[in-house]
Backbone as CSV, one residue per row, in Angstrom:
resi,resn,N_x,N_y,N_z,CA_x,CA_y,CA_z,C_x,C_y,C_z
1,UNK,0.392,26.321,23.531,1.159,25.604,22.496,2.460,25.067,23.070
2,UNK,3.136,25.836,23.717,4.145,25.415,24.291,4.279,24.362,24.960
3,UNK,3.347,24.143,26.104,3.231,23.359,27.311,2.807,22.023,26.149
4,UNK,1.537,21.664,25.356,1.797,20.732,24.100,2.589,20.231,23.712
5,UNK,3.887,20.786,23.136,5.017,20.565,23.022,6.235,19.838,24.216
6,UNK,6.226,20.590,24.942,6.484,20.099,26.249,6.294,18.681,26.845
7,UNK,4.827,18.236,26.879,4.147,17.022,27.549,4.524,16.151,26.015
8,UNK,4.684,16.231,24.779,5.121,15.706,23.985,6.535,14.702,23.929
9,UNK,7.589,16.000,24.249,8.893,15.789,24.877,8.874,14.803,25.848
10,UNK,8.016,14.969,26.604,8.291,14.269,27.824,7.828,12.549,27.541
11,UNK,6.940,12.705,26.860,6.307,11.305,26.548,7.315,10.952,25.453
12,UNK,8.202,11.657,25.193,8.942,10.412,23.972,10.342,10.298,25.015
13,UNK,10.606,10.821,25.747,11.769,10.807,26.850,11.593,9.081,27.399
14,UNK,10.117,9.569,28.042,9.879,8.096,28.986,9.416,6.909,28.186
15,UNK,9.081,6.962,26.713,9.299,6.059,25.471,10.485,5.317,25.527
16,UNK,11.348,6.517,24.888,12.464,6.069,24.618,13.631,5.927,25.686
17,UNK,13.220,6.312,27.023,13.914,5.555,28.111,13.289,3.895,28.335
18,UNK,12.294,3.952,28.113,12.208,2.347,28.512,12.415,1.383,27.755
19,UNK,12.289,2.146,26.146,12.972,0.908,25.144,14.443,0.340,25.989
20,UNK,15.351,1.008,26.101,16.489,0.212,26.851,16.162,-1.037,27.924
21,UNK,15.202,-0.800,28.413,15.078,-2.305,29.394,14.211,-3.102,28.481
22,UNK,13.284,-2.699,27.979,12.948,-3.190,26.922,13.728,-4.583,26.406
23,UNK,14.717,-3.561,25.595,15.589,-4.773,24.796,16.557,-5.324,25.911
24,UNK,16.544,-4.977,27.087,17.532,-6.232,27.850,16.656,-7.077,28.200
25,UNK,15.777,-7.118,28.393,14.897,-8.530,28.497,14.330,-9.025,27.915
26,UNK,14.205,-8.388,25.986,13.985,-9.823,25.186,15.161,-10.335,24.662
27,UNK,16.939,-9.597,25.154,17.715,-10.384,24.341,18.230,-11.289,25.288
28,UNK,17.678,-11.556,26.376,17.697,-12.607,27.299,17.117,-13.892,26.759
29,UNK,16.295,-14.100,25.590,15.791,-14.903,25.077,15.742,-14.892,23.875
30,UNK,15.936,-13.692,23.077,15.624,-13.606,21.449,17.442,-13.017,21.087
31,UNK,17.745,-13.672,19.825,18.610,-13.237,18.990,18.755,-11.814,18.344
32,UNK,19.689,-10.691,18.492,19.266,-9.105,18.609,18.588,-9.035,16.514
33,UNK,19.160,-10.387,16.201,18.601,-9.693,14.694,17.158,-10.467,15.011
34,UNK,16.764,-11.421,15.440,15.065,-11.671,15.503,14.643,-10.748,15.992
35,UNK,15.150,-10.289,17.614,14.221,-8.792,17.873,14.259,-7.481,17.003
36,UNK,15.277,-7.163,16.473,14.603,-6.063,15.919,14.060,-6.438,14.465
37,UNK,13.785,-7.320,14.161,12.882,-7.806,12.643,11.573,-7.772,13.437
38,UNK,11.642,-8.040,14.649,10.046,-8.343,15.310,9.849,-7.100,15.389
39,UNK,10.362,-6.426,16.160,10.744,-5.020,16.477,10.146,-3.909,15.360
40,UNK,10.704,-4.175,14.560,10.759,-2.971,13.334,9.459,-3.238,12.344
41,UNK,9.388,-5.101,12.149,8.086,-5.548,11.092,6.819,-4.582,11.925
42,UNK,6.789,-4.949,13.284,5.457,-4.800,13.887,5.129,-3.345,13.671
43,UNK,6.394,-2.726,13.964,6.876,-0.662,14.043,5.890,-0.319,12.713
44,UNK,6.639,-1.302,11.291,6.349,-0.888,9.984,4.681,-1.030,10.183
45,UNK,4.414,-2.339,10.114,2.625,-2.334,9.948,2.137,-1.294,10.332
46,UNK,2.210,-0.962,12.057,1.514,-0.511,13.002,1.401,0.366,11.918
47,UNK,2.693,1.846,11.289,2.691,3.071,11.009,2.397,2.778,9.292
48,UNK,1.803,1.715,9.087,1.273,1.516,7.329,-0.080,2.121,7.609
49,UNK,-0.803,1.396,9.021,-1.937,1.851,9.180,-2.127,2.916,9.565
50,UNK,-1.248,3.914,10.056,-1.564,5.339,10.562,-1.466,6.065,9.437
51,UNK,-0.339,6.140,9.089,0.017,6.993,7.917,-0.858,7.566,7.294
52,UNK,-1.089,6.399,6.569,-2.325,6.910,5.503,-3.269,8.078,5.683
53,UNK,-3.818,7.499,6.753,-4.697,8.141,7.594,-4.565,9.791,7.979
54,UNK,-3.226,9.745,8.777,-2.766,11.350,8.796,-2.078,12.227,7.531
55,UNK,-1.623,11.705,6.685,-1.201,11.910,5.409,-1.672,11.674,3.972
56,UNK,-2.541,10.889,3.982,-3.638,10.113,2.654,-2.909,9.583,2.137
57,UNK,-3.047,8.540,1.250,-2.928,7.096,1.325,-1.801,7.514,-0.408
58,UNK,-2.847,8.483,-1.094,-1.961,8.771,-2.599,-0.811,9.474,-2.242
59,UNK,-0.571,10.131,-1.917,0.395,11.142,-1.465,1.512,10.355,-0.460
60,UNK,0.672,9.681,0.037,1.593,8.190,0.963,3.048,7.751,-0.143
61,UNK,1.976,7.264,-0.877,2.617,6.703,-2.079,3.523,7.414,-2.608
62,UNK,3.367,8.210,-3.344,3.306,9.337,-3.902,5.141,9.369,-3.390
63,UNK,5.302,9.944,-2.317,6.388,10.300,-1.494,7.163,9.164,-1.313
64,UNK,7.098,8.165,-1.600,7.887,7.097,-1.022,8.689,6.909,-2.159
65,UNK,7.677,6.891,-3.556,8.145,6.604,-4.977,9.528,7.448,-5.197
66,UNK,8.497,8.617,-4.568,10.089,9.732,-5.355,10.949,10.157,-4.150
67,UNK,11.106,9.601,-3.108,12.575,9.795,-2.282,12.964,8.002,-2.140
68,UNK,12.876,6.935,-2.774,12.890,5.785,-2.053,14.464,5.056,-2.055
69,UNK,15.274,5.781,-2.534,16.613,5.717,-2.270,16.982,6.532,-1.203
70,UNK,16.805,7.715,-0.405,17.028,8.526,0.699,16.342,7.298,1.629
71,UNK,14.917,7.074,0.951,14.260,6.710,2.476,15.144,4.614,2.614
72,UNK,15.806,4.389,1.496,16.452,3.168,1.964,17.539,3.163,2.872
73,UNK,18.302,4.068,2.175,19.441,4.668,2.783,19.530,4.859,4.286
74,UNK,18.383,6.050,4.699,18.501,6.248,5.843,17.818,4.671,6.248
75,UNK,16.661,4.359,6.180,16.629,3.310,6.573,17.327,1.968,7.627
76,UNK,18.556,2.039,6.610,19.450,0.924,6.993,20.585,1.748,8.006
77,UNK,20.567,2.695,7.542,21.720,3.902,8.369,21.414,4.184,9.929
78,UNK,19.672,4.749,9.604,19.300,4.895,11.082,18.852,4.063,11.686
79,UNK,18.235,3.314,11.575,17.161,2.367,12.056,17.773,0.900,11.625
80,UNK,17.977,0.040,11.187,18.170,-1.184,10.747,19.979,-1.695,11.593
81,UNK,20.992,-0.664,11.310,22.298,-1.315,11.676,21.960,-0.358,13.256
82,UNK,21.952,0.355,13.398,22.033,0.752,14.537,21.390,0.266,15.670
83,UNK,19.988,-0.228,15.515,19.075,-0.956,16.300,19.755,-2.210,16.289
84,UNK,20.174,-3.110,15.835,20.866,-4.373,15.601,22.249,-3.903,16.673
85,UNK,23.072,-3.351,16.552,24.033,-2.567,17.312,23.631,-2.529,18.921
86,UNK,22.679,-1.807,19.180,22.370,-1.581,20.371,21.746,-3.140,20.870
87,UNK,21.212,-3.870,20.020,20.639,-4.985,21.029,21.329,-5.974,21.280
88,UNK,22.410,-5.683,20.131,23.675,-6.777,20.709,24.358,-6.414,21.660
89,UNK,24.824,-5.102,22.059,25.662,-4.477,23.101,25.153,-4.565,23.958
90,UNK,23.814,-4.944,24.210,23.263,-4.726,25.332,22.825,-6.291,25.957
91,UNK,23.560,-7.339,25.154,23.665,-8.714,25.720,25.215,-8.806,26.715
92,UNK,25.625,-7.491,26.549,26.821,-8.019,27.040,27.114,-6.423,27.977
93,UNK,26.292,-5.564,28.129,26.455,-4.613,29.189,24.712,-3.893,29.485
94,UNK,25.010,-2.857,30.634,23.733,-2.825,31.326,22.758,-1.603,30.591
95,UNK,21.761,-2.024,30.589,20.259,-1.084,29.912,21.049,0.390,30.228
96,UNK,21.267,0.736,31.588,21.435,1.976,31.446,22.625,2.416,31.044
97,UNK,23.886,1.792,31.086,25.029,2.141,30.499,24.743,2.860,29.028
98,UNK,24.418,1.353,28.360,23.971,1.877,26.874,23.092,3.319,26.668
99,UNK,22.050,3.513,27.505,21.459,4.883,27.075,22.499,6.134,27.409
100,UNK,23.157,5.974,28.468,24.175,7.141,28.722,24.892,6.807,27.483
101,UNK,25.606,5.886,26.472,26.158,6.093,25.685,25.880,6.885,24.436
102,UNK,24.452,6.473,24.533,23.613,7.033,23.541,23.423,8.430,23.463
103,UNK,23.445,9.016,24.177,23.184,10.533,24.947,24.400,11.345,23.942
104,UNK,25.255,10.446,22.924,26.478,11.387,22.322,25.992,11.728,21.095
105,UNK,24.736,11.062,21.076,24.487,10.890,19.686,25.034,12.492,18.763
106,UNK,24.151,13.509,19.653,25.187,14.805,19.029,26.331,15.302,19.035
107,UNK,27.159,14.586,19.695,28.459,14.586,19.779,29.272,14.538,18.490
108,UNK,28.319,13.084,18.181,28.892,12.253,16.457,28.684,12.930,15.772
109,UNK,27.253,13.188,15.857,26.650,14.142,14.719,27.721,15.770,13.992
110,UNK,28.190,16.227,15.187,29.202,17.286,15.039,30.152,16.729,14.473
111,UNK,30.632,15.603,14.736,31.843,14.850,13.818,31.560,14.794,12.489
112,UNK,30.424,14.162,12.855,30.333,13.593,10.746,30.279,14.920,10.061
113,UNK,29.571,15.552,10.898,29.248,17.108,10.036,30.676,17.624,9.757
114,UNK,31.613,17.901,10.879,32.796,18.522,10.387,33.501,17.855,9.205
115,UNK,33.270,16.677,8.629,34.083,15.936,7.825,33.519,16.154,6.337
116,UNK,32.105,16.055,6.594,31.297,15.570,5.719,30.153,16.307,5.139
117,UNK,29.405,17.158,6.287,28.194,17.770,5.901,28.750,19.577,6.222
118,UNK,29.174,19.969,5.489,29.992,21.058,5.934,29.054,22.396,6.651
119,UNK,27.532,22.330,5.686,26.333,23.272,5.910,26.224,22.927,7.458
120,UNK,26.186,22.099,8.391,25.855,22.326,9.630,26.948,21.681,10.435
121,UNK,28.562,22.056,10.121,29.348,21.679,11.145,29.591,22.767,12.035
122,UNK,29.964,22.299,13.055,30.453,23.172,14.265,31.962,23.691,14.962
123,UNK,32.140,24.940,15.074,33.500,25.543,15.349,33.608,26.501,17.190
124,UNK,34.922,26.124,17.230,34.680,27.321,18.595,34.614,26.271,19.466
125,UNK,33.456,27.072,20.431,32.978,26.490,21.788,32.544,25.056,21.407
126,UNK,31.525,25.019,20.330,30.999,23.900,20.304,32.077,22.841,19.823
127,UNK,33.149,22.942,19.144,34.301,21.763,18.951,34.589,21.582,20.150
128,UNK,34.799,22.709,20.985,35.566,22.126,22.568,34.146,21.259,22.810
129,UNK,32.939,21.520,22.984,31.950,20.516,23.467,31.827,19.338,23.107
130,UNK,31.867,19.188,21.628,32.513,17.664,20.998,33.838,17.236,21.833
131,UNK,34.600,18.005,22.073,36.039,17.053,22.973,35.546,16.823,24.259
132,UNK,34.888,17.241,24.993,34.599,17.104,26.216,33.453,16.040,26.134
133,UNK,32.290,15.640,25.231,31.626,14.678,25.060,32.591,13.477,24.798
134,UNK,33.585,13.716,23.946,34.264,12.283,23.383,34.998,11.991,24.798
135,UNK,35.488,12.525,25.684,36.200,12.576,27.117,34.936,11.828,27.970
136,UNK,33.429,11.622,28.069,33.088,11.140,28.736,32.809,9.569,28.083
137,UNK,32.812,9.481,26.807,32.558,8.149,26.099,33.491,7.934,26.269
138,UNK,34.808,7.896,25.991,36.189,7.166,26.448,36.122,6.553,27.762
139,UNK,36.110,7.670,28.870,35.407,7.209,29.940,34.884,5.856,30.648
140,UNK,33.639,5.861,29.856,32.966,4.994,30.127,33.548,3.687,29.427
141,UNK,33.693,3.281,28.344,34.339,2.225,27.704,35.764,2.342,27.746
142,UNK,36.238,3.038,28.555,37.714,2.509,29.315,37.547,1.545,29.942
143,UNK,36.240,1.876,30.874,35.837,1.724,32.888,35.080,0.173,32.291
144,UNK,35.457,-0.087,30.877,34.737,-1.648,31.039,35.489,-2.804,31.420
145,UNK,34.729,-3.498,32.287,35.982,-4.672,32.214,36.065,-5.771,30.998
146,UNK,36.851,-6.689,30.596,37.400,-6.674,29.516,35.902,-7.419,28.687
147,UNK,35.230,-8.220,29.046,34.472,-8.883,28.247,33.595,-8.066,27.824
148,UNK,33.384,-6.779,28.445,32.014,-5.802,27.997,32.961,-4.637,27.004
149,UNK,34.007,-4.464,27.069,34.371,-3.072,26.093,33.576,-3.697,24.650
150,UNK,33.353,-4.770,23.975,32.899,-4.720,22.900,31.826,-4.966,22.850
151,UNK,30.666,-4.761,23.784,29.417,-4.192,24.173,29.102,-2.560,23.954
152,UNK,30.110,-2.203,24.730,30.001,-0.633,24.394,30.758,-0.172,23.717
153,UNK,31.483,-0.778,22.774,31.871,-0.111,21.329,31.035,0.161,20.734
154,UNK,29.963,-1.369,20.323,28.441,-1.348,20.007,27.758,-0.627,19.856
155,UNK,27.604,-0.234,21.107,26.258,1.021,21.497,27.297,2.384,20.728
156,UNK,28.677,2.575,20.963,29.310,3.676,20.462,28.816,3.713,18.906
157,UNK,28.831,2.702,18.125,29.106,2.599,16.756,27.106,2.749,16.719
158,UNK,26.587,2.396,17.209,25.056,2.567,16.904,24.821,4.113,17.264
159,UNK,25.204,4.976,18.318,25.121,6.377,18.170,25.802,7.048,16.658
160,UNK,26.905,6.659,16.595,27.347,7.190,15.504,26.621,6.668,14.261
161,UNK,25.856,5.960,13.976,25.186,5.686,12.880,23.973,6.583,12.797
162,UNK,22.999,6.505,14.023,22.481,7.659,14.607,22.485,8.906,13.605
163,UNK,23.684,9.259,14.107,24.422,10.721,14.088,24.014,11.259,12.555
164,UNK,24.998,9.904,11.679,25.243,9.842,10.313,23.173,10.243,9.350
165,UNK,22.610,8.982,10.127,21.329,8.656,9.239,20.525,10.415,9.330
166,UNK,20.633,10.629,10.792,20.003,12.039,10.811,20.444,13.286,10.461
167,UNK,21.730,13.239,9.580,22.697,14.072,8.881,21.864,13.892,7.586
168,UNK,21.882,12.694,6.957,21.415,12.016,5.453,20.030,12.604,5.349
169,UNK,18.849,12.181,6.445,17.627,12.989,6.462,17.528,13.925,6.672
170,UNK,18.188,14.557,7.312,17.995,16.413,7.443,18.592,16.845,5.835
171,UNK,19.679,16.161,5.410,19.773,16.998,4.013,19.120,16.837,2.988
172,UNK,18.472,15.482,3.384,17.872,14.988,1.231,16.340,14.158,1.844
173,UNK,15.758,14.574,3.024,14.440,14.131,3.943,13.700,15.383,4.453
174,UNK,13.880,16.241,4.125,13.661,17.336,4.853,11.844,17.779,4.326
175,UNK,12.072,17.985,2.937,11.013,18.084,2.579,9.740,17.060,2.337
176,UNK,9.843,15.725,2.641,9.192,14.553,3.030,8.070,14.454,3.880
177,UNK,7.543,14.596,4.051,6.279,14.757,5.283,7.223,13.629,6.499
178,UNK,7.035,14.186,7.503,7.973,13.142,8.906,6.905,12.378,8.753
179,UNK,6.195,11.983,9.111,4.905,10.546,9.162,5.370,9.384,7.928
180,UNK,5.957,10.062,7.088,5.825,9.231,5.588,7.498,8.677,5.941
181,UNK,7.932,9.502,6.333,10.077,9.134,6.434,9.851,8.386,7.359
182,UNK,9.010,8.116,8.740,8.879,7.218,9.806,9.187,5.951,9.045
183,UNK,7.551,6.068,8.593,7.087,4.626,7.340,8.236,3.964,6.715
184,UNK,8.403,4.889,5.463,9.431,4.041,4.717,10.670,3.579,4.897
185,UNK,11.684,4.305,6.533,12.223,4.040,6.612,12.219,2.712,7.614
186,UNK,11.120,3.028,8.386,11.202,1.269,9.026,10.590,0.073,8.173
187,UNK,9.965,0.269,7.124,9.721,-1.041,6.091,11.127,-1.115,5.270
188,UNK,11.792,-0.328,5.079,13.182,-0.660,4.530,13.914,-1.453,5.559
189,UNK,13.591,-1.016,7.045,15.056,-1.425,7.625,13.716,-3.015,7.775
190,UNK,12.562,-3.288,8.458,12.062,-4.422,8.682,12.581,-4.931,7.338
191,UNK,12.802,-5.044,6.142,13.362,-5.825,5.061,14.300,-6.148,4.884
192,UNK,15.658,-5.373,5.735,16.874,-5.572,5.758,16.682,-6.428,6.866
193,UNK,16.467,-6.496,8.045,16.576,-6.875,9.129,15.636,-8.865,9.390
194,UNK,15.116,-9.533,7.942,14.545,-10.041,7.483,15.042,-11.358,7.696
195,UNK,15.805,-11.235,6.674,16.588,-13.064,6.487,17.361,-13.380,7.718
196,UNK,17.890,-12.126,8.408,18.740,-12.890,9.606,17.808,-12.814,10.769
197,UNK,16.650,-12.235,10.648,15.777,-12.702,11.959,15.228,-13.789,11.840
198,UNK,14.709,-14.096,10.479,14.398,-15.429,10.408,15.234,-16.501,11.012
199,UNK,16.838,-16.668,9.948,17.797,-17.529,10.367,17.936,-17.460,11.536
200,UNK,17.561,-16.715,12.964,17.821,-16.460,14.246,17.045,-16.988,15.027
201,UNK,15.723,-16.978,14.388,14.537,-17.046,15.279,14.543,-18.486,16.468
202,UNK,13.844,-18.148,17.300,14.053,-19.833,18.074,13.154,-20.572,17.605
203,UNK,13.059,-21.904,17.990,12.335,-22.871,17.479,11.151,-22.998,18.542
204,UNK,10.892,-22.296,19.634,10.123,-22.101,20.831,9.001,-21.217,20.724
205,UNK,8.186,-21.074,21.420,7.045,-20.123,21.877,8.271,-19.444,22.993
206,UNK,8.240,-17.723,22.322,9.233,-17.076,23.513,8.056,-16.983,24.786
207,UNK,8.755,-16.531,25.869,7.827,-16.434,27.186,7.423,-15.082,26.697
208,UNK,6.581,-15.235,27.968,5.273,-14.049,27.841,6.000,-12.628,28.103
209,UNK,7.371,-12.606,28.812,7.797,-11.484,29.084,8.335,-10.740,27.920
210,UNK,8.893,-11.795,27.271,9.775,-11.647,25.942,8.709,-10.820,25.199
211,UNK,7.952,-11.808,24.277,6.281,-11.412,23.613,6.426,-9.830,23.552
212,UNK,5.581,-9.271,25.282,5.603,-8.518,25.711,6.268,-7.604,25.260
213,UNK,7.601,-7.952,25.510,8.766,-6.815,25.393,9.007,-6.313,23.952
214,UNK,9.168,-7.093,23.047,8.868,-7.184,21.410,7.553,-5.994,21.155
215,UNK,6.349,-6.181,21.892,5.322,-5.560,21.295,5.529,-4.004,21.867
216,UNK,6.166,-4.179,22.860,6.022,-3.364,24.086,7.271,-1.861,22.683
217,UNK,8.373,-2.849,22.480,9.658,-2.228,21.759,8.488,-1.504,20.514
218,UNK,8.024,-2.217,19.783,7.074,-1.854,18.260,6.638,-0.625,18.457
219,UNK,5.660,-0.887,19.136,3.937,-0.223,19.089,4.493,1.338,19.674
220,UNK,4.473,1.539,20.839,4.821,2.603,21.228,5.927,3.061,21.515
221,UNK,7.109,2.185,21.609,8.174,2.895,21.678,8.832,2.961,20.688
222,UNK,8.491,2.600,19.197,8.658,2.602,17.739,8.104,3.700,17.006
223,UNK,6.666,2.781,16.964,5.540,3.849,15.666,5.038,4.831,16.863
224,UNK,5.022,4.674,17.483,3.881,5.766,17.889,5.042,7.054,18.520
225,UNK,6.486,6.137,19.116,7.476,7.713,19.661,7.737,8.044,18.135
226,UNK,7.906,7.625,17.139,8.445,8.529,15.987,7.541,9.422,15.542
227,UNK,5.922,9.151,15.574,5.343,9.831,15.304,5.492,11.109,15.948
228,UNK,5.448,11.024,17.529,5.470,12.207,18.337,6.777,12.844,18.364
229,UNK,8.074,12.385,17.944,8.961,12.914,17.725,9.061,13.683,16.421
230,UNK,8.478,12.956,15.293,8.591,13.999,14.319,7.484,15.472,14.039
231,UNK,6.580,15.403,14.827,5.507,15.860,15.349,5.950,17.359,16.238
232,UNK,6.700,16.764,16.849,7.472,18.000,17.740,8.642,18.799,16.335
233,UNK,9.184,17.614,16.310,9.880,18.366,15.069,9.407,19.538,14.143
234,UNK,8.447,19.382,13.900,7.483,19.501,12.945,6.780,21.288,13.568
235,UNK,6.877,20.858,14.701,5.827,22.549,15.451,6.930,22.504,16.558
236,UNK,7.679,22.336,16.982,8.357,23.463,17.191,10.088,23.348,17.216
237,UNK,10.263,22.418,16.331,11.501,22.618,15.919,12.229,21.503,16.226
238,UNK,13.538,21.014,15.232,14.565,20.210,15.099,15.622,20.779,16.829
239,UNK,15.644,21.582,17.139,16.705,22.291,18.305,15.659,21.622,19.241
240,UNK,14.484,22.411,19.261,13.769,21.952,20.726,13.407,20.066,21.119
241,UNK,13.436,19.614,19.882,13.304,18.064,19.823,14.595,17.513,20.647
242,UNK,15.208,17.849,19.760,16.724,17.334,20.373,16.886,17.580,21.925
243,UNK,16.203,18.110,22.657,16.441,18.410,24.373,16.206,16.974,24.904
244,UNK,15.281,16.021,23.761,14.953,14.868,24.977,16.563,13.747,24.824
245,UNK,17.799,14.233,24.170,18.989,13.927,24.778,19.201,13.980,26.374
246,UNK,18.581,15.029,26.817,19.052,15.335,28.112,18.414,14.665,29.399
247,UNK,17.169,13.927,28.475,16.140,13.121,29.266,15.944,11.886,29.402
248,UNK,16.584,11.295,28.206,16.586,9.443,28.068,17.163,8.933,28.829
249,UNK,18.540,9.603,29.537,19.378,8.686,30.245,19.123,8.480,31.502
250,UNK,18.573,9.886,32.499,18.468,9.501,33.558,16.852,8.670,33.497
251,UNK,16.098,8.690,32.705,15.119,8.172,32.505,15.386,6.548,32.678
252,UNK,16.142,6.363,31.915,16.516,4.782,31.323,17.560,4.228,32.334
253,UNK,18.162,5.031,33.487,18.477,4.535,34.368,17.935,4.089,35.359
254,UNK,16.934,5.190,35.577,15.981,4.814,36.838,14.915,3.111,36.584
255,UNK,14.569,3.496,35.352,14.241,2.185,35.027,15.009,0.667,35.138
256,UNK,16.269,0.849,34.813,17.205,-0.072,34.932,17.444,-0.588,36.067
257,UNK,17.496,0.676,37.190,17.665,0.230,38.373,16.564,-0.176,39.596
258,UNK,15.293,0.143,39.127,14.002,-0.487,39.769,13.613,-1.614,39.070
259,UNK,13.536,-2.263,38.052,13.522,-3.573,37.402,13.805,-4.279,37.465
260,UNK,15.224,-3.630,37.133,15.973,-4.695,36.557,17.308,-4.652,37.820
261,UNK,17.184,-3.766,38.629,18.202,-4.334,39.217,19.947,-3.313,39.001
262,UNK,19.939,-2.722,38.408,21.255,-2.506,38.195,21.789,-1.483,38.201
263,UNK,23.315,-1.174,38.678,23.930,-0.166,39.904,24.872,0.307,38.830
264,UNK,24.841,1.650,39.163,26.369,1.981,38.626,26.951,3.091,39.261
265,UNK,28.446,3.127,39.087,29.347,3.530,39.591,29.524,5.129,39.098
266,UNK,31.138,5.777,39.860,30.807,6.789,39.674,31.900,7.218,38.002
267,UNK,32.295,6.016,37.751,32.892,6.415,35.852,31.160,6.403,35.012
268,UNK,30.189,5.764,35.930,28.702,5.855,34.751,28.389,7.309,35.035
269,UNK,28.820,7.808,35.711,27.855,9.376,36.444,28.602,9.662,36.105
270,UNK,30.091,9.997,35.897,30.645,11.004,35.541,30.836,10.684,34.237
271,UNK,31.189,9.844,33.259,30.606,9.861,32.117,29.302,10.671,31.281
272,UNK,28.557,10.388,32.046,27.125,10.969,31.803,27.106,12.337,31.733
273,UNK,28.315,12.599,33.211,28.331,14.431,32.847,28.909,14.907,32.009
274,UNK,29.553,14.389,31.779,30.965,14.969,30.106,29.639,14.797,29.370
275,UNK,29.414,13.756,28.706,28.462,14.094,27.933,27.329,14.516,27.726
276,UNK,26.724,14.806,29.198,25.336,16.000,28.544,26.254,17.831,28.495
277,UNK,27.495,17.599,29.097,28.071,19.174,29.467,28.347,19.004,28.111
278,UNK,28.782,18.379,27.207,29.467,17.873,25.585,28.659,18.354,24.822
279,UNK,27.418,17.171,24.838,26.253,17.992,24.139,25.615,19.061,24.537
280,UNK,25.880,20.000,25.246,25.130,21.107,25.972,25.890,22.149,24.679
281,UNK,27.262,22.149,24.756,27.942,23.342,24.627,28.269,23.019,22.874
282,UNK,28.172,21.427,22.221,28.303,21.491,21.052,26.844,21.556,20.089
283,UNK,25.591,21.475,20.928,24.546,21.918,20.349,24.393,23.476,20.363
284,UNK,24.988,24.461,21.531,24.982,25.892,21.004,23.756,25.988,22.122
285,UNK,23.344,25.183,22.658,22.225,25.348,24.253,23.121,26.344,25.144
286,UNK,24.074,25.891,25.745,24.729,27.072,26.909,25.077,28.365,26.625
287,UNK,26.026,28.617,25.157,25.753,29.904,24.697,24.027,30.744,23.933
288,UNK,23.303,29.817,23.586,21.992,30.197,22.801,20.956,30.933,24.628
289,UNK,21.264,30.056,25.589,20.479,30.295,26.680,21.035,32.010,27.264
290,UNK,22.487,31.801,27.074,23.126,33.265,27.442,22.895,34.490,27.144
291,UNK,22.686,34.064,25.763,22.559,34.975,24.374,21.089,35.750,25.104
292,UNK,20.461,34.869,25.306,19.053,35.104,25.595,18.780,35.793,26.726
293,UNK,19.868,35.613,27.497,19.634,36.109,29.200,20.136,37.765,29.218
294,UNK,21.203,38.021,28.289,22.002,39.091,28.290,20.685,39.730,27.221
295,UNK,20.325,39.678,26.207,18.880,40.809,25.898,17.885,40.945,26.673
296,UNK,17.444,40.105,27.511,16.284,40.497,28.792,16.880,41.526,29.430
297,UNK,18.186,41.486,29.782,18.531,42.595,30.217,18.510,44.134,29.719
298,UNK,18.403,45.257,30.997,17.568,46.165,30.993,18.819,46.861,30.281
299,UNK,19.116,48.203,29.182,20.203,49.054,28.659,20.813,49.869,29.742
């Protein structure tokens, strides 16, 4: 069961590391609100047709009727402004920058919680881990030169939305079947994300790479990683899901830099370390692993 879980993780890691090059090479040609309307419409269909299927079709229903203000909400929260966020930031800085930015997402999450969601905020060690995460995002969008800091504000403000939407679904989504919250929340955000992909769209046949990259963003690194992400969620937990933080970035770098080409310095690496050491110690991983090491031990 474990090792299941495991090869799960890993396949939504190298998912959701390659969405980042992904979207730098269709916003080389597509407008970030046409791609993610392409993006998200295709996401929605694909998971209209699964759903059903793994969940039945009444009960589909059923669930959408009676959370469909949560599932708008998050919708536009997680998926709709935040995806729009990241594909604009990422016209104006590099695939892998943005995923190391992304990597705070629990960083935020500890923020909003301390303000806002009081049932799962964090004190102690883990506040110092939130300061030491916000120390490597400063970091990095210091180290921009001037035309890109509002690239990676971008990507900053799309983690923190992140943060927020998966605060909103863990409190009032919880009991939802994950297959069905996938669904409704990407046909909410493909509806938000609507009139301005249209107004965006080009007047061209995009190239084949573009195409590509659009279907490439949908299908599996959309419907099919949410499935397996909520899936993991689901058997063996919201804590153990959350590890593939620790996996997207160097993932989505290596990609960046065999592709596509692109180098970074040592404010991207040391950035990167504040914030997985950030999120290490404000998710409760470095003390939870301790905890664990000191009872193996013999009396």
């Amino acid at each position: 069961m474990g090792r299941r879980y495991l090869v799960m993780l890993l396949a939504v890691a190298l998912l959701w590391g390659a969405s980042f090059m992904f979207i730098k090479i269709a916003v080389r040609e597509l407008a970030p609100a046409t791609l993610i309307f392409a993006r998200i419409g295709i996401a929605a269909l694909t998971l209209a047709v699964i759903v059903p299927v793994l969940v039945g079709g009444r009960r589909t229903l059923a669930e959408i009727r009676a959370n469909a203000c949560w599932l708008a909400l998050v919708g536009v929260v997680n998926i709709a402004l935040p995806f729009w966020l990241l594909s604009w930031g990422e016209t104006r800085i590099d695939s892998g920058l943005a995923s190391i930015i992304q990597a705070a997402v629990p960083i935020f999450n500890a923020v909003a919680a301390f303000g806002f969601f009081h049932e799962v905020r964090v004190t102690g060690v883990r506040l110092a881990g939130v300061a030491i995460g916000f120390v490597g995002v400063a970091l990095l969008v210091g180290a921009q030169p001037h035309g890109k800091v509002l690239g990676a504000l971008a990507v900053v403000g799309m983690a923190f939305c992140y943060a927020v939407g998966q605060l909103f679904a863990g409190r009032h989504l919880s009991d939802v079947p994950p297959p069905v919250v996938a669904l409704g929340t990407t046909a909410v955000a493909a509806t938000a994300a609507l009139p301005l992909g249209l107004v965006q769209a080009p007047h061209h046949v995009p190239k084949w790479e573009t195409i590509g990259s659009v279907l490439a963003l949908a299908i599996p690194l959309t419907a099919l990683a949410f499935l397996l992400f909520y899936a993991i969620i689901a058997g063996a937990g919201a804590a153990y899901a959350s590890l593939v933080t620790y996996l997207v970035p160097p993932i989505a770098l290596s990609y960046g830099a065999i592709f596509l080409g692109e180098r970074f310095g040592a404010a991207a690496l040391g950035g990167l370390a504040l914030i997985l050491a950030g999120v290490a110690l404000g998710s409760g991983t470095v003390p939870l692993a301790r905890r664990r090491r000191e009872a193996s031990l013999p009396s």
